[in-house]
TORRODREN-69945 format. One record per residue (C-alpha): residue number from 1; residue in three letters; x, y, z. Coordinates in steps of 0.25 Angstrom, whole numbers, m for minus. Example, Ala and Ser with C-alpha at 12.3 -4.5 7.8 and 13.67 -1.06 7.14 Angstrom:
REM TORRODREN-69945
NODE    n  res   east  north     up
NODE    1  ALA     49    m18     31
NODE    2  SER     55     m4     29
END
This chain:
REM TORRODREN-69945
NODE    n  res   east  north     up
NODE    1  UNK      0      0      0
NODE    2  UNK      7     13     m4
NODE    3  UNK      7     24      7
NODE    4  UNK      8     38      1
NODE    5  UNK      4     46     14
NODE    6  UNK     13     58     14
NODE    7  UNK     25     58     27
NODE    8  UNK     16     71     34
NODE    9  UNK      4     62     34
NODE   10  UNK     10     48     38
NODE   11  UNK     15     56     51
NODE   12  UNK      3     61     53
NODE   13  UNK     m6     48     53
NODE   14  UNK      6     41     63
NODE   15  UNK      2     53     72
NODE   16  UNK    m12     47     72
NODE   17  UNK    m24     45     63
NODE   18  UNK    m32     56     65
NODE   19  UNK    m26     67     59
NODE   20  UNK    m36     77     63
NODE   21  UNK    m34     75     77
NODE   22  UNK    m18     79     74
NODE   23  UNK    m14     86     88
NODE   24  UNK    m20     75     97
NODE   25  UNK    m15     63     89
NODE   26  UNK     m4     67     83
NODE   27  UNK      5     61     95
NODE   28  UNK     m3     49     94
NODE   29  UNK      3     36     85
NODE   30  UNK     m8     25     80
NODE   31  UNK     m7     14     90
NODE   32  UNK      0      1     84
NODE   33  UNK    m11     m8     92
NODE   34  UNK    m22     m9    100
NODE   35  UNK    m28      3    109
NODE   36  UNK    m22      5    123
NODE   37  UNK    m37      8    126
NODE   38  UNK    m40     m6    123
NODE   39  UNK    m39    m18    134
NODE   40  UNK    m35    m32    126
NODE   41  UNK    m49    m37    136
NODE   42  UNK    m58    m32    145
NODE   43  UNK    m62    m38    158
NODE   44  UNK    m77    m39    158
NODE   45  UNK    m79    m32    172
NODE   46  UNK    m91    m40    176
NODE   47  UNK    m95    m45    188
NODE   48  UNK   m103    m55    189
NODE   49  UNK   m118    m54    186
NODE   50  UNK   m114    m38    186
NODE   51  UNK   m120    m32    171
NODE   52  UNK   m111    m19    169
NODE   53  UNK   m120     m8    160
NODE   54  UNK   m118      5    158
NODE   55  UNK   m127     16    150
NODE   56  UNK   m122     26    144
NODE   57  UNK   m130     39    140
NODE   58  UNK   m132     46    126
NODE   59  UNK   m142     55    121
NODE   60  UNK   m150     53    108
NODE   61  UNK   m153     40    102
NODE   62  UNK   m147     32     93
NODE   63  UNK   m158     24     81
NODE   64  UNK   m146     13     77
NODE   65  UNK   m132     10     80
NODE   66  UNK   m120     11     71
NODE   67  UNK   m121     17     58
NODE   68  UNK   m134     18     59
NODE   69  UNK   m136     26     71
NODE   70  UNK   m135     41     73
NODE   71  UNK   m126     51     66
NODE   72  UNK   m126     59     78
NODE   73  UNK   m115     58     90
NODE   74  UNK   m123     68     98
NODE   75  UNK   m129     63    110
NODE   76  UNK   m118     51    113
NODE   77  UNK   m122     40    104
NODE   78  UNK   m110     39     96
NODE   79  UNK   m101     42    108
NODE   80  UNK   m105     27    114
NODE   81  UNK   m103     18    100
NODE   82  UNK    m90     13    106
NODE   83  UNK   m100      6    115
NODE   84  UNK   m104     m4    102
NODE   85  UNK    m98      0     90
NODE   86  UNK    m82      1     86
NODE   87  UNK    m74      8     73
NODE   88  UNK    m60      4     70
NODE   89  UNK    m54     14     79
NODE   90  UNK    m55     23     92
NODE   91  UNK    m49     31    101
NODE   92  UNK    m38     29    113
NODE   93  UNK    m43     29    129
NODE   94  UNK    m39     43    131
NODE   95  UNK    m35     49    118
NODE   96  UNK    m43     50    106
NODE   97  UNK    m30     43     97
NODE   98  UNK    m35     33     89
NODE   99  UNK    m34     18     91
NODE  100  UNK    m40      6     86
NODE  101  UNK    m53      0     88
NODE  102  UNK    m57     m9     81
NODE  103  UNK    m44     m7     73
NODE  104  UNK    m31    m12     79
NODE  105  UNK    m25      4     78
NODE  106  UNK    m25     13     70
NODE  107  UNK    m22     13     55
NODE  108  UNK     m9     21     53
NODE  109  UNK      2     23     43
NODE  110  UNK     14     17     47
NODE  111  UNK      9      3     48
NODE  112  UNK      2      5     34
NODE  113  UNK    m13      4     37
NODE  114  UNK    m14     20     32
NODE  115  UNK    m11     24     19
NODE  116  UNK    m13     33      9
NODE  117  UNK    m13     27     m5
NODE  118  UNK     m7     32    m19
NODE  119  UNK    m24     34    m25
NODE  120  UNK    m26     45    m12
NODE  121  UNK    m33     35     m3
NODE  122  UNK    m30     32     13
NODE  123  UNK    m29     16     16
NODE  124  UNK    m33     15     30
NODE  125  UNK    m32      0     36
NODE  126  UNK    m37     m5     49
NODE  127  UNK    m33    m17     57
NODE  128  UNK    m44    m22     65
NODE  129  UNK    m43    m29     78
NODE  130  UNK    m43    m43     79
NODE  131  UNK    m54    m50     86
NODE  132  UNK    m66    m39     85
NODE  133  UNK    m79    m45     84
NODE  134  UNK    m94    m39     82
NODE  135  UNK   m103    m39     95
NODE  136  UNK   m108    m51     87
NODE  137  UNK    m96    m59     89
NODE  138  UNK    m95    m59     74
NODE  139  UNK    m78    m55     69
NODE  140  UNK    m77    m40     66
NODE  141  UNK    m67    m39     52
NODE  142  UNK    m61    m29     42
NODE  143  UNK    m73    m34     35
NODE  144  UNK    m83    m28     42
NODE  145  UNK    m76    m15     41
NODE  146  UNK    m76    m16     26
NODE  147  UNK    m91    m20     27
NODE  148  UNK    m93     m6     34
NODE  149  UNK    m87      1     26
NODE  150  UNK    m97     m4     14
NODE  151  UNK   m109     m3     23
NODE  152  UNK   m104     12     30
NODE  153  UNK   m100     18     16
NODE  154  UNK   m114     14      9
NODE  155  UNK   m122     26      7
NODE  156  UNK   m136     19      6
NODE  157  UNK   m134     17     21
NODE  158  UNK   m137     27     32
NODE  159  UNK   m125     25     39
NODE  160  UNK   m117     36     46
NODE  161  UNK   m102     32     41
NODE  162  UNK   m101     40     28
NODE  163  UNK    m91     50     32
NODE  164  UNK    m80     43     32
NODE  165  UNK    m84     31     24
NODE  166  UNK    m84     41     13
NODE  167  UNK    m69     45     13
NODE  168  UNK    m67     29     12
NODE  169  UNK    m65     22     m3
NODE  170  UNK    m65      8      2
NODE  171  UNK    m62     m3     12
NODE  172  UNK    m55    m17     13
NODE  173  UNK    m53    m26     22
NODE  174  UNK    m43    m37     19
NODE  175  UNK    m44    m46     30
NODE  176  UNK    m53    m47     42
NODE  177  UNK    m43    m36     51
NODE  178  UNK    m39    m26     39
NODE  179  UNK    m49    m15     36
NODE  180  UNK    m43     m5     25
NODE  181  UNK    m50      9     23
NODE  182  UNK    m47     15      9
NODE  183  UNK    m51     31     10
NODE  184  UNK    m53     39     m2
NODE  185  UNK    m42     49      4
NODE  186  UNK    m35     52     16
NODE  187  UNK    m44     53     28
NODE  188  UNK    m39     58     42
NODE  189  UNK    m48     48     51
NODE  190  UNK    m46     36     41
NODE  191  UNK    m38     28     52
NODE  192  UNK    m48     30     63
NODE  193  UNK    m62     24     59
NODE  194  UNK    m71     25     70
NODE  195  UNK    m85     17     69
NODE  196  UNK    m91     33     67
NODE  197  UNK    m83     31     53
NODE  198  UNK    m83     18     50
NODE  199  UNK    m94     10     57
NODE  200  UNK    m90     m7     57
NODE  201  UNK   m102    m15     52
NODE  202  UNK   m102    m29     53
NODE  203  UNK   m104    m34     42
NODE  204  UNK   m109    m50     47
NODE  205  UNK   m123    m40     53
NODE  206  UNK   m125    m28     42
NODE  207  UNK   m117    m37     28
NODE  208  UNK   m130    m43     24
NODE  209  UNK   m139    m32     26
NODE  210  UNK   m130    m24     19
NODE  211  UNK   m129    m32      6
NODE  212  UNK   m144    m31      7
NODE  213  UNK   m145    m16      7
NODE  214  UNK   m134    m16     m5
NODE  215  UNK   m143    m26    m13
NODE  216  UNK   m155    m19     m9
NODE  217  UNK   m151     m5     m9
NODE  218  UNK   m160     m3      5
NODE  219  UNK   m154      2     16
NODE  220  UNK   m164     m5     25
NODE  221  UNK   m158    m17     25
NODE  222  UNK   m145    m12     31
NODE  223  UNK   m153     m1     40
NODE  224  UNK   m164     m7     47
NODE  225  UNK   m155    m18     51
NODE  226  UNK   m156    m20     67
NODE  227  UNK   m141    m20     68
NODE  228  UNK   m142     m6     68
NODE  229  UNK   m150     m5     81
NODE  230  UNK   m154    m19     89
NODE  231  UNK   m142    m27     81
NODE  232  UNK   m130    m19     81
NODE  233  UNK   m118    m26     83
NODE  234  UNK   m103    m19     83
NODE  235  UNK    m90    m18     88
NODE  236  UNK    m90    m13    103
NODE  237  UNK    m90    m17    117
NODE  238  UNK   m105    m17    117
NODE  239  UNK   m116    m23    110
NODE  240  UNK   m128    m19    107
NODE  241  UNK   m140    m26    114
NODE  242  UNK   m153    m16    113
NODE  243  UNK   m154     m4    103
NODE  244  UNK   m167      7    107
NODE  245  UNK   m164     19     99
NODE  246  UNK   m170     29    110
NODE  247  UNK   m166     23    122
NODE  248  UNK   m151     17    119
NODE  249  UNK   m144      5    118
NODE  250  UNK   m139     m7    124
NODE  251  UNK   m125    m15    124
NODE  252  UNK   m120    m26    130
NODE  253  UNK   m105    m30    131
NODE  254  UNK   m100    m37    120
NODE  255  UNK    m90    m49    124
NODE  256  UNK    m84    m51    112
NODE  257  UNK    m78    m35    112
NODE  258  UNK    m65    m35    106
NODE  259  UNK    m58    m26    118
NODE  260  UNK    m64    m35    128
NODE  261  UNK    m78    m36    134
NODE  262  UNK    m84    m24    138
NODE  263  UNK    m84    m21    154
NODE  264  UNK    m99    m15    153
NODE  265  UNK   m108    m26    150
NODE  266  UNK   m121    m17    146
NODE  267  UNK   m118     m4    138
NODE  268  UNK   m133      5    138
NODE  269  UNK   m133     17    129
NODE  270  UNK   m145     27    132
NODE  271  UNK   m150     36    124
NODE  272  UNK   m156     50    130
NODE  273  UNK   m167     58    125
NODE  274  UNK   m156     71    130
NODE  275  UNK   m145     73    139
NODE  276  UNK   m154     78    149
NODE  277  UNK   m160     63    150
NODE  278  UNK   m148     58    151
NODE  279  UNK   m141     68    160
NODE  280  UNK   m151     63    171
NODE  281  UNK   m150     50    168
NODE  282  UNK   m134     53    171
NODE  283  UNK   m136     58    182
NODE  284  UNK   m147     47    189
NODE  285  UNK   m134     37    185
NODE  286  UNK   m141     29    172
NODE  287  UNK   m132     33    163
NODE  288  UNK   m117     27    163
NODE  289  UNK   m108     34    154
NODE  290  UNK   m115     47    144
NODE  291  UNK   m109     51    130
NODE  292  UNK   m104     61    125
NODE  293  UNK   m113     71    119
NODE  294  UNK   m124     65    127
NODE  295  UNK   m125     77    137
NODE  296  UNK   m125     90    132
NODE  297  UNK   m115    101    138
NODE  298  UNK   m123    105    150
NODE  299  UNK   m129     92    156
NODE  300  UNK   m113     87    153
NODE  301  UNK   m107     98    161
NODE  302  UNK   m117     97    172
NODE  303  UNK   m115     81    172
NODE  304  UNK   m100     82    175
NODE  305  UNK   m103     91    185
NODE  306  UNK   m111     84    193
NODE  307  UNK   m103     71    190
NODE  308  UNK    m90     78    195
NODE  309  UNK    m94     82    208
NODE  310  UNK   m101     69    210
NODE  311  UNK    m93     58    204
NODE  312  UNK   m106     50    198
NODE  313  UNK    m98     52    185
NODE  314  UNK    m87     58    174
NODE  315  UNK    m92     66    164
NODE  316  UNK    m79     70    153
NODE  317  UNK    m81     81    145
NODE  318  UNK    m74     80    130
NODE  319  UNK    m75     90    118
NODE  320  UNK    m88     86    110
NODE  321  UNK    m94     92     97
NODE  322  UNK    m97    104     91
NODE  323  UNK   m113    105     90
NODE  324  UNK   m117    112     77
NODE  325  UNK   m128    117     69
NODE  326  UNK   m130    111     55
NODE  327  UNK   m140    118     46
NODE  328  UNK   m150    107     37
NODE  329  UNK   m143    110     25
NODE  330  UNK   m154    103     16
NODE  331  UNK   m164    115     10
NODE  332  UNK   m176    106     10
NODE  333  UNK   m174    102     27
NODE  334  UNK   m169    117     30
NODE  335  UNK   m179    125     37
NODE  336  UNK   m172    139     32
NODE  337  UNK   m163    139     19
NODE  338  UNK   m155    151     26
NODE  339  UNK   m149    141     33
NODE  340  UNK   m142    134     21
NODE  341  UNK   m135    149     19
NODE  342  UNK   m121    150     27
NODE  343  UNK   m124    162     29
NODE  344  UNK   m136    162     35
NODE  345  UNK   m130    149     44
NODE  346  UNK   m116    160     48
NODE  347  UNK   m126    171     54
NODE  348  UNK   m135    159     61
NODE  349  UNK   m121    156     66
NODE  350  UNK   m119    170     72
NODE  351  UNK   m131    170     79
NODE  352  UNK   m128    159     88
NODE  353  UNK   m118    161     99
NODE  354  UNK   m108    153    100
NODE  355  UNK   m102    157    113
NODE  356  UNK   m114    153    121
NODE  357  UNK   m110    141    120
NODE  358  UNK   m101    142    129
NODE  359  UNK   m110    143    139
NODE  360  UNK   m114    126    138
NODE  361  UNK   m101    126    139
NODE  362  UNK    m97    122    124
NODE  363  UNK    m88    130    116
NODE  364  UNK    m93    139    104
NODE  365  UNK    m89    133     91
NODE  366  UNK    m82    143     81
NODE  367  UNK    m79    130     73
NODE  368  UNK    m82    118     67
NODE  369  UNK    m71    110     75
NODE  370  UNK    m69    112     92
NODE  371  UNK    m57    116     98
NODE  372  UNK    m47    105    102
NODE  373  UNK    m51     99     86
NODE  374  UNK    m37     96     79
NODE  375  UNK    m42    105     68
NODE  376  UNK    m48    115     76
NODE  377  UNK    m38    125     70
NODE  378  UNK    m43    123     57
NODE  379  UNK    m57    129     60
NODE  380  UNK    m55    137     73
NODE  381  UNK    m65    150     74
NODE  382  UNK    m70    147     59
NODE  383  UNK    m83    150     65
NODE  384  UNK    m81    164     70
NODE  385  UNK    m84    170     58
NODE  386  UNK    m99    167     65
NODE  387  UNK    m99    174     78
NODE  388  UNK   m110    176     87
NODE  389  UNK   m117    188     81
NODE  390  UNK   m131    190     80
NODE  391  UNK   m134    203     74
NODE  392  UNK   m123    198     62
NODE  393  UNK   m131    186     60
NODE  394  UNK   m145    193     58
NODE  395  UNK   m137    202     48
NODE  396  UNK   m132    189     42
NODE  397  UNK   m147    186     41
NODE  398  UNK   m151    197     35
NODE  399  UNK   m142    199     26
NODE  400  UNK   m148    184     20
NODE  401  UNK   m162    190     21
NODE  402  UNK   m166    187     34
NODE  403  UNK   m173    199     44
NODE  404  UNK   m179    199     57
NODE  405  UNK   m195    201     56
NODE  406  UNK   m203    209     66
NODE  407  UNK   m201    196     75
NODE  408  UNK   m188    196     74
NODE  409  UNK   m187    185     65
NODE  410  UNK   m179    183     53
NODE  411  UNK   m187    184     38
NODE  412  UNK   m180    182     26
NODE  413  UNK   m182    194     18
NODE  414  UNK   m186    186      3
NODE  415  UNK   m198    179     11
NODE  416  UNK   m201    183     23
NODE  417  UNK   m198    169     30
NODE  418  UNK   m193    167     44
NODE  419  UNK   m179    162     48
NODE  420  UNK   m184    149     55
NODE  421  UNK   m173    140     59
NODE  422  UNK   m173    125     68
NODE  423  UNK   m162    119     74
NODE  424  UNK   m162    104     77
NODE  425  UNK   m154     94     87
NODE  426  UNK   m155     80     92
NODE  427  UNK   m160     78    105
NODE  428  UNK   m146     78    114
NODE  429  UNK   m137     89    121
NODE  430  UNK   m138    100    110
NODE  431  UNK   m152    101    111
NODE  432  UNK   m150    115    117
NODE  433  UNK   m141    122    106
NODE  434  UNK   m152    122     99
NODE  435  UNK   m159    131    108
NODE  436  UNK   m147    138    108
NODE  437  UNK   m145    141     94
NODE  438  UNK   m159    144     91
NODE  439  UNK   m162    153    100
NODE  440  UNK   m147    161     95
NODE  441  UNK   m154    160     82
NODE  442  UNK   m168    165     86
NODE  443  UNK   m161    178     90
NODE  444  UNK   m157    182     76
NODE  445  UNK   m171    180     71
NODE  446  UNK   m172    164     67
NODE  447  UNK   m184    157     70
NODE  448  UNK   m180    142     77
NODE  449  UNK   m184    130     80
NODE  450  UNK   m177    119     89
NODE  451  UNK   m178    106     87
NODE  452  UNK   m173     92     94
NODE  453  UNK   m173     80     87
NODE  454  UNK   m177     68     96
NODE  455  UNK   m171     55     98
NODE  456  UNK   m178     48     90
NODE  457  UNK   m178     60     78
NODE  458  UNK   m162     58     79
NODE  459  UNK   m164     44     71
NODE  460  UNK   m172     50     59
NODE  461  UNK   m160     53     50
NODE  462  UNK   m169     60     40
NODE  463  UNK   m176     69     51
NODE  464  UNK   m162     72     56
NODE  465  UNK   m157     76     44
NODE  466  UNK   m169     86     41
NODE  467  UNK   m170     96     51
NODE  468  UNK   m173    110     46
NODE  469  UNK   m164    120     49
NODE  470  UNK   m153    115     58
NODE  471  UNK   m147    105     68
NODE  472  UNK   m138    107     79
NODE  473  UNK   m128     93     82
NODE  474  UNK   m114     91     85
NODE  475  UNK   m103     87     78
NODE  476  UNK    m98     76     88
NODE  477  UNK    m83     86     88
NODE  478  UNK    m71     84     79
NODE  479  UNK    m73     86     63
NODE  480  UNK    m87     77     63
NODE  481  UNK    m93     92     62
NODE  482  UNK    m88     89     48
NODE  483  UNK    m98     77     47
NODE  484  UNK   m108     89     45
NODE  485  UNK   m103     95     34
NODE  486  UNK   m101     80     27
NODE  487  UNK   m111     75     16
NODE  488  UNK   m120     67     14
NODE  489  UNK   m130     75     18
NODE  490  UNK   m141     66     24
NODE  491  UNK   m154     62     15
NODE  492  UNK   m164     49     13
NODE  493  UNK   m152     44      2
NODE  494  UNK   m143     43     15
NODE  495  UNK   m153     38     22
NODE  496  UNK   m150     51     31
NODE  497  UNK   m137     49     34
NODE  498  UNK   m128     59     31
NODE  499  UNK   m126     74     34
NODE  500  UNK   m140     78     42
NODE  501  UNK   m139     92     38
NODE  502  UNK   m139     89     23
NODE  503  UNK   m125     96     22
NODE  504  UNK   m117     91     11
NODE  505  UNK   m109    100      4
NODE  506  UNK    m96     96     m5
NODE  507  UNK    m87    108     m2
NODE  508  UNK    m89    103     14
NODE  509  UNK    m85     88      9
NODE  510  UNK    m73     93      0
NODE  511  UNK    m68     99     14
NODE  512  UNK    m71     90     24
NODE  513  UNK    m64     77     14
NODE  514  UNK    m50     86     15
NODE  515  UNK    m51     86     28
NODE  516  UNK    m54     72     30
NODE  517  UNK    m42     68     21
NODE  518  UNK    m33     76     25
NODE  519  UNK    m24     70     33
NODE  520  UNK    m11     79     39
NODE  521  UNK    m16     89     50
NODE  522  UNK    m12    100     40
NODE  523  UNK    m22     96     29
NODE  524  UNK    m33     92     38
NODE  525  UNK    m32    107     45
NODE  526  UNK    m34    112     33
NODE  527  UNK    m45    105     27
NODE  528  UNK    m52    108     41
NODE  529  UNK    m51    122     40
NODE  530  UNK    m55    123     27
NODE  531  UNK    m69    116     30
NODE  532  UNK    m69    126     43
NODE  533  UNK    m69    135     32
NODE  534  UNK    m80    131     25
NODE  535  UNK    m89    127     39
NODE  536  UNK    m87    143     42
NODE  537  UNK    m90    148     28
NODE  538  UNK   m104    137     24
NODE  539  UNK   m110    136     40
NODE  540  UNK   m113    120     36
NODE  541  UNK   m114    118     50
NODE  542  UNK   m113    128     63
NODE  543  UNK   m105    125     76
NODE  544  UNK   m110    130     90
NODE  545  UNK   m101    124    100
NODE  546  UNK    m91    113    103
NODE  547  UNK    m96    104    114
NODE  548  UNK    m92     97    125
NODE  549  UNK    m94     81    126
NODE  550  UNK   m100     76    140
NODE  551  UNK    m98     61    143
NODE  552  UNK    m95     54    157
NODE  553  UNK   m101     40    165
NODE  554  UNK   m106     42    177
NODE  555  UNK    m99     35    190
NODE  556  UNK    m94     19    191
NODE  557  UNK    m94     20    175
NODE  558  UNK    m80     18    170
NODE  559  UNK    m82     24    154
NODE  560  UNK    m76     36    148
NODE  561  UNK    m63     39    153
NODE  562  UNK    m59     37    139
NODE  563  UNK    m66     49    136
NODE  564  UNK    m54     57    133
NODE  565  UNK    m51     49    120
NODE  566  UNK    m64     47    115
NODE  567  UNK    m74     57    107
NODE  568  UNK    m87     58     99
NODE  569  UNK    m87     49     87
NODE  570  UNK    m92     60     78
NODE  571  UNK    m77     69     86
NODE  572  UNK    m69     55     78
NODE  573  UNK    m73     44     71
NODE  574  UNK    m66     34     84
NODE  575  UNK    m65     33     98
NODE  576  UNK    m78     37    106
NODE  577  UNK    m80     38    119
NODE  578  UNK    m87     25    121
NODE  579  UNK    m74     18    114
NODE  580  UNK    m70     10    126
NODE  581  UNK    m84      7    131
NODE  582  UNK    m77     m6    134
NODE  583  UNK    m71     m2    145
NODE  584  UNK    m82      6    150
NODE  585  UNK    m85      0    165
NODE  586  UNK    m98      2    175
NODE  587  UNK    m91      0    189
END
């Protein structure tokens, strides 16, 4: 295989694979085997006739597991997946270096298994451990992995893996413990596949059905499967045994784990209504462990509080996302076309006050990346340009036809209409920015309605992707805001899957492939600030703050204290804080 990577990049990937996160891996060398994080077997820690369980706590519901399951990681959901589902790699105990999971380790240059080849593409080739076995007992292989590639890629299906999938060309596997990765070009992240970017499928449970929906060409016969909810089967520590899609899930330890047999016996996931629910159920002691982005900023702060005086608990506090607002960008769904002018969307913008936001204890977003982000350099202040200023937003207005009537609402000058607005979010801990923003934009003259999509709402993809005017969510932290700007938008042909505002525009693709294939420090920094560039001039999306994540277990729980190398999957695609869920104990 001929390696043409270029000496400047070949040191940089011995630094360490993610080449966006430069200044905190850079010391960092792949490891040569297994995780130092990883015992060779785990004691079961059972007494006799003594059943471990321990719940843990999330907000908003989840209608299937795996691929098919929600998009959104607000709310805690995606946080827990280590729980019952695995990707090839993950993160260390207390850093976020990469290590291998399902992998041996990672892929790197000096031992060959990452290359750049004459025709432009990145080969990318991963050793799988010996002796991994679905919760089935049934051999996991390359195979499987080549089999997920076929299902994940295929556009007919509504499952969430496209963005990555679609900087691959093709996969092999040679032999049941080689799974190669061939990328159309260089991609930063093409060592460190986390289930988020490459969901495993075993094949033995979904091949059939699969054939069928290719001979068929009806997704049905892969989609209403009961694999996805009452019959999923995976990787983890913890099996599936009961699935209700409003109340949560159940798992039972699985004996045949490939790390050892978990020291938990029972693993409950509940699913709140809102933080408030489970805030009280927190504090009566029925919750275990909560996720991150389960409780908003205020219920969090007030939790680790009372927990640090008392000792009933350990709550730690990590950088989250950067909750945003995302106008519907599909002219038949959007309640007022002004809001499709970037223009219009700068001076609605300048009538919200980000300072304020400091008061929930948040930090303002003037940026599309936080502070601490590797490439926070390349996009720091791009938002200034958009202070707080009422009276210049009003003029913005006006200057686009819009003036205040004797009620003080705006009218549009060619026919008289009113400037009525709506804001959306999903039940869960930003339910109260909505309030916030709408009542910054009532003051300049809009009219607005609020609106919280239930639990149940959450699972209809087609209603999701339709809300009129705009939707406030959160990026998860790190690049994953770019998943906003990323088509496909969301329609009945992707079964609404896809991008839920209906954004989709090729200049926004052109800038967001550099920046995923380039792969020194230097390029990537300059492919970031260029799309800084185009997110300050277009509006596609709006940032208000960056957030803090709450996530803690309550006393006699041992779970979390990893916490300090874990993250959001949507933050990276490997290593979530549920990773060595394992290990977790109740003592």
């Amino acid at each position: 295989m001929v390696d043409v990577l270029p000496p400047a990049i070949r040191a940089a990937l011995r630094a360490g694979w993610t080449l966006g996160l430069v200044a905190s891996l850079a010391a960092c060398t792949p490891p040569a085997g297994p995780s130092t994080q990883q015992a060779p077997s785990q004691q079961q820690g059972e007494r006799p006739g003594v059943i471990k369980t321990l719940t843990i706590g999330i907000t908003g519901a989840a209608p299937a597991m795996g691929v098919m399951g929600p998009t959104n990681t607000n709310g805690g959901w995606h946080s827990v997946g280590d729980v019952h589902s695995h990707g090839l790699t993950t993160t260390d105990t207390n850093s976020r270096r990469p290590v291998g999971r399902l992998a041996e380790n990672i892929p790197n240059v000096d031992d060959g298994s990452v290359s750049l080849l004459p025709d432009g593409r990145m080969r990318v080739a991963y050793t799988l451990r010996p002796g991994i076995t679905w919760q089935d007992g049934v051999p996991f292989t390359a195979q499987d992995l080549a089999f997920s590639y076929r299902f994940n890629s295929d556009k007919g299906l509504p499952t969430s893996q496209q963005r990555v999938i679609n900087l691959m060309d093709s996969v092999e596997a040679p032999d049941t413990r080689t799974f190669v990765v061939y990328y159309r070009g260089a991609y930063y992240l093409g060592g460190v596949l986390g289930f988020r970017e490459l969901w495993p499928q075993p094949q033995h449970l979904l091949g059939e059905a699969y054939d069928r929906y290719v001979t068929t060409g009806n997704p049905d016969e892969v989609v209403a499967l009961p694999y996805w909810t009452s019959a999923y089967v995976h990787l983890g520590p913890f099996r599936l045994t009961s699935f209700d899609p409003a109340d949560g899930t159940e798992h039972r330890a699985y004996d045949g784990y490939f790390l050892g047999r978990p020291k938990v016996d029972i693993v409950r996931i509940r699913a709140f209504a809102n933080d408030n629910v489970l805030y009280s159920n927190l504090l009566a002691g029925a919750i275990d462990v909560f996720a991150d982005t389960a409780l908003g900023p205020e219920l969090g702060t007030q939790l680790k509080q009372r927990w640090d005086e008392s000792g009933d608990g350990k709550v730690h506090v990590r950088p989250g996302g950067t909750p945003f607002l995302s106008p519907q960008m599909r002219p038949a769904s959007q309640i007022e076309a002004a809001n499709l002018d970037p223009r219009a969307r700068g001076a609605l913008l300048m009538a919200i006050d980000h300072e304020a936001f400091t008061q929930q204890g948040q930090l303002p977003a003037w940026s599309m990346l936080p502070p601490g982000d590797p490439m926070y350099d390349a996009v720091k202040d791009g938002l200034r340009r958009y202070p707080y200023d009422p009276e210049r937003a009003k003029a913005l207005l006006r200057d686009l036809g819009w003036s205040p009537g004797s009620d003080g609402v705006l009218r549009n000058a060619s026919d008289g209409r009113r400037f009525r607005n709506a804001i959306w979010v999903v039940v869960g801990n930003l339910v109260q920015d909505v309030s916030v923003v709408a009542d910054y934009w009532r003051r300049i003259g809009l009219e607005v309605d609020e609106y919280t999509i239930s639990a149940a709402q959450t699972r209809d993809g087609e209603f999701r992707a339709s809300y009129p005017g705009w939707e406030i969510s959160s990026s998860g932290g790190g690049d994953s805001i770019l998943g906003r700007l990323e088509g496909p938008a969301a329609s009945a042909a992707t079964r609404w899957v896809g991008n839920r505002g209906g954004y989709d525009d090729p200049r926004a693709e052109a800038l967001i492939t550099r920046y995923y294939t380039s792969l020194s420090e230097r390029e990537q920094f300059a492919a970031m600030a260029a799309l800084s560039d185009f997110v300050v001039s277009e509006l596609p999306l709006l940032p208000l703050y960056y957030q803090l994540d709450f996530l803690g277990s309550r006393k006699g729980i041992r779970a979390l204290d990893d916490s300090e190398g874990g993250a959001q999957p949507s933050v990276r695609p490997f290593g979530t804080y549920s990773r060595n869920a394992h290990l977790w104990d109740v003592l």
